[in-house]
C-alpha positions in Angstrom: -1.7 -10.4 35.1 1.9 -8.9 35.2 2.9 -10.8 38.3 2.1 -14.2 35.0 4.6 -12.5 33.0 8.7 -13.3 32.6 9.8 -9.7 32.7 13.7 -8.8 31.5 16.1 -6.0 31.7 18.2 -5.0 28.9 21.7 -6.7 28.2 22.6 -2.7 28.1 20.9 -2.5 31.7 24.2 -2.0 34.3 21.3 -2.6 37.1 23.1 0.0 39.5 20.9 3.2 39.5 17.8 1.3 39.3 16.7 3.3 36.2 15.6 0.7 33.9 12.7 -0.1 31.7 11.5 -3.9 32.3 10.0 -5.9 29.2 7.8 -8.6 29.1 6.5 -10.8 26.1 3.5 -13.1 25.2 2.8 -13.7 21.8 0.0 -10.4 21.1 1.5 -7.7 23.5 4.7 -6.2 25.1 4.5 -5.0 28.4 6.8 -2.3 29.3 7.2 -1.0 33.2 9.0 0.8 35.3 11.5 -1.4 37.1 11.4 0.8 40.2 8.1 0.9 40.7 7.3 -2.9 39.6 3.4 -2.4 41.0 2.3 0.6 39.0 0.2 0.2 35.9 2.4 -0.9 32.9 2.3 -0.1 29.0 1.0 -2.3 26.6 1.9 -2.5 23.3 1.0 -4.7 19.9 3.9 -6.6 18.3 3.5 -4.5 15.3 3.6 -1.2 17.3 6.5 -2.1 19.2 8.4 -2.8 16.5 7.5 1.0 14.9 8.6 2.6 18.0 11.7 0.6 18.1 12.4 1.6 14.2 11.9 5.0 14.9 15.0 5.6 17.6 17.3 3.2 15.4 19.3 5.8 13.4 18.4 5.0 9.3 20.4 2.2 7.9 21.1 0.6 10.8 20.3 -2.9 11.5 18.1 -4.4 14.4 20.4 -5.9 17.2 23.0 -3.4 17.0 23.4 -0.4 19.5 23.8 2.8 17.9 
């Protein structure tokens, strides 16, 4: 399945060290992985929980979309 998916880099990424999470979407889960080692088993995640985990490093107040 994760050679189906469209999987992305951040905008943040600088691509150089090769230290990078990759993300992929479908419409129930996120898939996160390593982007150095593509073929290793990947993290899956609900909508709904990726979203908590993404609230919970944005400093309080702040808006989605905007780097801390």
């Amino acid at each position: 399945m994760s050679s189906d998916l469209n999987w992305f880099k951040s905008s943040y990424s600088s691509g150089q060290g090769g230290e990078c999470l990759e993300i992929a979407l479908t419409p129930t889960t996120i898939h996160i992985r390593d982007s150095k080692t593509p073929t290793a088993p990947t993290l899956t995640l609900t909508p709904t929980t990726w979203s908590a985990f993404l609230d919970s490093l944005r400093p309080a107040g702040r808006p989605a979309g905007h780097p801390a």
